[in-house]
Structure formats: C-alpha cells, structure tokens
N, C-alpha and C positions, 0 to 999 in steps of 0.2 A: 504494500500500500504506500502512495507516495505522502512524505510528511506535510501538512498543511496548517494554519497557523494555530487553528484549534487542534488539533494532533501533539503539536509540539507546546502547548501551555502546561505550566505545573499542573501537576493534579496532587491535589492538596491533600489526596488518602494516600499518598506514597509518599516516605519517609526522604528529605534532604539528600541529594546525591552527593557524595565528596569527590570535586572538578580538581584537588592538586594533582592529579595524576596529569592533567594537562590544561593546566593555565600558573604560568608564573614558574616554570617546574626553572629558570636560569637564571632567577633573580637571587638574588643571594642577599636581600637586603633592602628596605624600602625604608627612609628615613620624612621628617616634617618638611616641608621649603616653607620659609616665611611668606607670605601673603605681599605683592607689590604694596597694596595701601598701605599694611604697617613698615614697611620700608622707607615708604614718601611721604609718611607721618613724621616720623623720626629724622630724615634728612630731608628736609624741604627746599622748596626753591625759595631763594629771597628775588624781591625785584630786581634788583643788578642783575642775576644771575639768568634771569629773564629774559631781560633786553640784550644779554649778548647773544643769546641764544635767537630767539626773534630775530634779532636784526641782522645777524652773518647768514640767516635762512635767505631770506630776504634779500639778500644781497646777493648771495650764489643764485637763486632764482630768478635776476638780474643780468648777471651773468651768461647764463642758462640760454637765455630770451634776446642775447642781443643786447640789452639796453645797458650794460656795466662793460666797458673794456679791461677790466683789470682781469688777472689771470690767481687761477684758483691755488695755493698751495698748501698739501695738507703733507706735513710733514712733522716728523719724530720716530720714537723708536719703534722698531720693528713689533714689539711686543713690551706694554708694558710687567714689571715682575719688581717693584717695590717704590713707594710711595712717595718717601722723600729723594730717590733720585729724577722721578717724575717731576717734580714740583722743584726739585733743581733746573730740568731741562726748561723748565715751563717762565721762568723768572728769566731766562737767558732768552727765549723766544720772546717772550711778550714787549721788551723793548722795539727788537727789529720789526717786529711785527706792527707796530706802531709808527715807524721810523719809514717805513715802505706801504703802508696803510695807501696812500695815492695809486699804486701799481700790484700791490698783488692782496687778495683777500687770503690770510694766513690761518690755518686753522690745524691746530698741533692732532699730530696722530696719536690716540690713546685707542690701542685695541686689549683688548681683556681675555679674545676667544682665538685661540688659534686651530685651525685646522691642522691634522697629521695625516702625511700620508700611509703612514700603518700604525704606531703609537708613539706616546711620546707626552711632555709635559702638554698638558689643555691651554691654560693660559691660566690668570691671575683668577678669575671667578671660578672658576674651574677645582683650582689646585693651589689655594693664595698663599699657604706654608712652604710650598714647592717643594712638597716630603708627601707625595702620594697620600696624603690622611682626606683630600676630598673635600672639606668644608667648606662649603657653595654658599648656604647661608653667609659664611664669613665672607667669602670673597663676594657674595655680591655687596656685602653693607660697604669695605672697602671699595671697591669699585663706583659704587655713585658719593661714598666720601672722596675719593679722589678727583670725579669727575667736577663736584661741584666747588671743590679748592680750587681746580684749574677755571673755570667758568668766574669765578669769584674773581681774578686776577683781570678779567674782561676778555680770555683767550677762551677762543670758540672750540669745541673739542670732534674730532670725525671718529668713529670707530666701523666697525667690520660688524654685520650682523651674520650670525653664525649659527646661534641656538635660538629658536623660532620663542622661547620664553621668557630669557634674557630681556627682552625690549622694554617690555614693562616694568623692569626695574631702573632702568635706564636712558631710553628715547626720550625722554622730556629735555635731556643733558646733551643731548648729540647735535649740531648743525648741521652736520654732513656723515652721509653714512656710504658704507662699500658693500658688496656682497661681491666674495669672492668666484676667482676661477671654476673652483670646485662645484659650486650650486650656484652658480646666474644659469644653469640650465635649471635647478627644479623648481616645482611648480609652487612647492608652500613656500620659498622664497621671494619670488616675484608675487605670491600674495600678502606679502609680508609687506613689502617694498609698497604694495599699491597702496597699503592703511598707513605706511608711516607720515609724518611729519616733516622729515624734513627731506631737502636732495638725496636723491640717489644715485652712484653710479656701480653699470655692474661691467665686471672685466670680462675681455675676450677668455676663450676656454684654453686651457694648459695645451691644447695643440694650435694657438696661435690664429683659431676662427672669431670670426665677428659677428659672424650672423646667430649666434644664440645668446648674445649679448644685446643685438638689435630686436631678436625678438621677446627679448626678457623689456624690455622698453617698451613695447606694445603691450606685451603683458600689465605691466606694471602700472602703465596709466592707465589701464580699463580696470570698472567696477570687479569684486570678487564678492562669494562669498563661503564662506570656510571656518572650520572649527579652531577653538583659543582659549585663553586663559585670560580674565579677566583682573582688574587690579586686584579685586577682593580675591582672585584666590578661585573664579568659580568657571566651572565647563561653561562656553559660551559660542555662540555661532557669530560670528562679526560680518557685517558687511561693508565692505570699503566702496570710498568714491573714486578711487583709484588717483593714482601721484604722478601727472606729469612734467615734475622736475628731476628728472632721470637723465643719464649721459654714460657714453660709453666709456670706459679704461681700457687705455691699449697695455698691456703686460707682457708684449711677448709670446710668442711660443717657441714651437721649434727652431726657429730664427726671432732675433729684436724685429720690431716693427713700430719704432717711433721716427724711423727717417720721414724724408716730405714724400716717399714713391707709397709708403704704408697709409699714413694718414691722410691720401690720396683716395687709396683702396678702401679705407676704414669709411670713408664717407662715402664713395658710393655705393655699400653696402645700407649705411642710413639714406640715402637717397634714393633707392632704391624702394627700400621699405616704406617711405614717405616722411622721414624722419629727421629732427634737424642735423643739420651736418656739424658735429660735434664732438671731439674726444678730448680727454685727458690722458696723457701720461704716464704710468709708472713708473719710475727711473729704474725699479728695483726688478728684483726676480729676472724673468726670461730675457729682458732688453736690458740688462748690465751681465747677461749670462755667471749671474746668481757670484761677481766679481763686485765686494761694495763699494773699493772704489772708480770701477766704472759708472756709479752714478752722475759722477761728476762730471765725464765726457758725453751723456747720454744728455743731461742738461746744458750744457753747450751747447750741443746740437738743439735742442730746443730752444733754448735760446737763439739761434743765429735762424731757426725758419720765422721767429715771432718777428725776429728785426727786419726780416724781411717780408712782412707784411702779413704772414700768416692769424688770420683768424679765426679759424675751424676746432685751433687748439686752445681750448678753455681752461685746464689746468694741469697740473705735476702733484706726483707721489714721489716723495723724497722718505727713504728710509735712514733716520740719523738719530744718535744716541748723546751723550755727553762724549763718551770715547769712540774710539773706531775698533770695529771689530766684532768679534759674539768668542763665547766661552760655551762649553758645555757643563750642563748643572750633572754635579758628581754628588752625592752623598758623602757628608764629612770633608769637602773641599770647599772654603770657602769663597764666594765670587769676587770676582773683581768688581768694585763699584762702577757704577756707570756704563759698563759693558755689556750688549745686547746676551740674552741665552737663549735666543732663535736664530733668525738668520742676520748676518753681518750686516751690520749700521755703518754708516761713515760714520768722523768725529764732528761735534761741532765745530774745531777749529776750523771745517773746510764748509761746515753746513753755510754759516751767515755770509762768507761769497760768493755762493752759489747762488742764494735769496738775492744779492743787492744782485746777481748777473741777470736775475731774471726780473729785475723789477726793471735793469736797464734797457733789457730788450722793449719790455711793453713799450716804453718812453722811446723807443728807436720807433715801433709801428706806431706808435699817437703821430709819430711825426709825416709819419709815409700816407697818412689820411689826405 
C-alpha cells in the first residue's frame, strides 16, 4: 500500500518510536548559541557608530552608480586573530584614511570566517582561543566588540560573509561585504546577499570564471524567499527585496586577471548579462599568485590603467597586516605579533604607499575628464 499522509500520522495507541538509530547518529554534541538580540543588547550601536556605517554605505553605493569617482579600498589583514593588534592596525589606517578621504573611500578588512580548503583554523568566531576549544558564543561577542571599536574610530569595516548565521550578529557593523570564491556560486549565499544591507561584491570562481559571479548579481538583486534565523533566536522564513548594490571581484584564477585585456573580458561578461560594467580588484590570492608581495606590482598596474583613464575599475582588495608575512599557529609556539596566521599580508610599511599611489592615480583620471 503506498504511504499517504493519513497513513503516515502518529497513531496515538502505539507507543513512541526511538529515531536515534537514525537522526543525529554524527553529532557528537549540541551546545546553546546566544540569541542575536541578546548580543545587540549588550553591545549596541551608538550614533557615531551609525553614521559611519550609513554613510561609507552610501557612498560605495555612489560609487557603484557612477555618481562618486573615488575608488573603493578595502584593505587589512588577511584574517583577523587578536584584538589589540587589530585596533593597532586600525589607528595607523584611520589617519591615511582621512588624509586621502578626497580619492579613495577606505574601508579596513576585518574578516572573522575563513574558509578551508580541507581543515584548518575557522577564523576568530569560529575558534577565538585559537586552541580548537570552539567557543563561538565567545568569538562572536568578540567579534562585534571589535567591530564596533573599529567603527567607533569613524573606520568603516568590510568583512566576508561565510556562515549564513553569523550576519545577525554582525551586519549592522559591516559597510561592505564579500562573499567568496568558494560560494558566489551557491544559492543560500546570493540569498543572503539579496536581504543584506549593505554592498556587495562577489568574486570570480577559483578557476578564474566571471560569469557565476555575474550571475550571482542577478541573483542577488532579485527578491528571495528562504529559511533563517531571526535576531531572537527563532526559525523564520524571510523575504528579501533583493540588493542591487553588488559588483564583481576579479581574484584571479588559473592565470591573474586584473590587467586592462581581463577587465576588458570581465565587462563584457557584465555586459552581456545586462549589467553595469564594473569590477574591483583583488590584489591578493590568484592575481599576486598567492606571492604577498606581488600585491604591490598588481596595484601598480592598477594604478597606471586608473591614470589612464580607466573607469570600469571601482575598487582594490589589498591584503596587509602590521608586518609582512603569515606564521603558522603551532600549539605551545608563541606568535609573532602582528603577523598574519593565514595567508601572507604585506607590511604596513609598504601598505600607506601603495594607498597614496592609488589615490594618485584617481587624481591622474579627475584630470583626463
């Protein structure tokens, strides 16, 4: 007989079936997560922290549209992994940032979730003792306590959205968001991207394609609707109006592709699609062929298309630390400060001339108007 839905209802005169024999048989452990609202209780936004957030939105959105010439920089470390060298970095940035405010809208990279591509440390929310113990709850309270020191200082913060949960404890702090290589193909990402707040851009795919990046931009500005988690804490279905402040990230693949023949190609991909003709940058990853400091020759060159009148190119990912370099995290080795423990950062000493080179350029194409 086939089962139909009266068929398959309890029947209330047979005794409780026991399901672990197959539901949950690989969990090894189910722990509380704090509830977003009591997170954003306890660490609040103050107005300051408000209007920098709002208004570098607003401004990339500007950008985005044409109507802003300045060029997008979201730079810092590769991955953050402790508090006060952030808020080091963040003190040394917010001057220049200020100082070039006319030519580039500056926005420090604080990412917390790192993707692996088989294991490996998660990131700061993830793993914030960096001793495998897991304490998520901790790493996220750190986490929007860092963000909103940084934001407090009037610097806008970009991060990487990775874990489809995470946002809620955090998006209100972001002005600019990434979604990586890995997932600008999947689908709960791009509907992630369509309910956020603020910019988004997503990167070409680790073999150096455009078009599932162009079509994660399609995606992302159409309406979704899809299961979630609410601030409180509660299963919910959301419906977005979808986000069209989205842009592509060139990254590289199998070959760099931030010369002018690539982001040539890159546009008429969005052009094709019917999309603004638009990319940002990477310096890092596949287009400095994973060499940190081939950042620096990678922004050059970008640099030297902007001066030449190039405007298709909206902004730069600069991966930069206090020092140059990365360390691997060892158990019972203690780190060197300042030094990235994912992939290689420049140092600052080279980061703030590479900022003034790129502010120079814009100031070369104001002038070629």
């Amino acid at each position: 007989m086939t089962a139909t839905a009266d068929t398959l209802r309890a029947d209330p005169t047979q005794p409780t079936l026991d399901t672990t024999r197959i539901d949950d048989t690989r969990i090894a452990a189910v722990r509380a997560l704090v509830s977003p609202a009591v997170m954003l209780e306890d660490l609040p936004v103050t107005p300051g922290i408000e209007h920098t957030v709002e208004t570098t939105r607003q401004a990339i959105g500007r950008v985005l549209r044409g109507e802003d010439d300045r060029l997008v920089a979201v730079v810092g470390p590769c991955s953050i992994h402790d508090h006060a060298q952030a808020m080091h970095y963040a003190r040394l940035l917010k001057p220049v940032a200020d100082a070039l405010a006319g030519e580039l809208v500056v926005v420090m990279r604080v990412y917390f979730e790192k993707p692996r591509t088989t294991v490996g440390w998660k990131g700061y929310i993830n793993d914030p003792r960096l001793d495998g113990s897991f304490r998520i709850n901790e790493g996220l309270r750190l986490a929007r306590a860092l963000l909103l020191e940084i934001n407090a200082l009037g610097l806008p913060a970009g991060t990487e959205f990775l874990d489809l949960l995470s946002p809620q404890y955090v998006s209100d702090l972001i002005a600019w968001g990434a979604i990586g290589a890995r997932t600008t193909e999947s689908q709960s990402h791009r509907q992630l991207a369509s309910g956020l707040s603020c910019p988004v851009g997503f990167k070409n795919g680790t073999d150096g394609g455009v078009q599932i990046a162009a079509d994660a931009l399609v995606s992302a500005a159409a309406p979704h609707s899809f299961m979630g988690m609410t601030k409180m804490g509660v299963a919910a279905i959301f419906e977005t109006r979808g986000n069209a402040d989205g842009h592509v990230i060139l990254r590289g693949g199998k070959t760099p592709n931030y010369d002018a023949a690539h982001v040539e190609a890159a546009c008429a991909v969005l052009r094709k699609a019917g999309l603004r003709e638009q990319v940002m940058v990477d310096c890092s990853h596949a287009n400095s062929s994973k060499q940190h400091q081939r950042q620096i020759a990678v922004a050059a060159e970008v640099a030297a298309q902007l001066a030449a009148g190039e405007r298709r190119i909206i902004g730069v990912m600069v991966e930069s630390h206090l020092h140059a370099g990365r360390q691997d995290l060892k158990a019972g080795v203690p780190l060197q400060p300042g030094v990235s423990i994912t992939d290689a950062c420049i140092g600052w000493d080279d980061t703030a001339p590479l900022l003034h080179q790129l502010a120079d350029a814009v100031r070369a194409r104001r002038g070629r108007a």
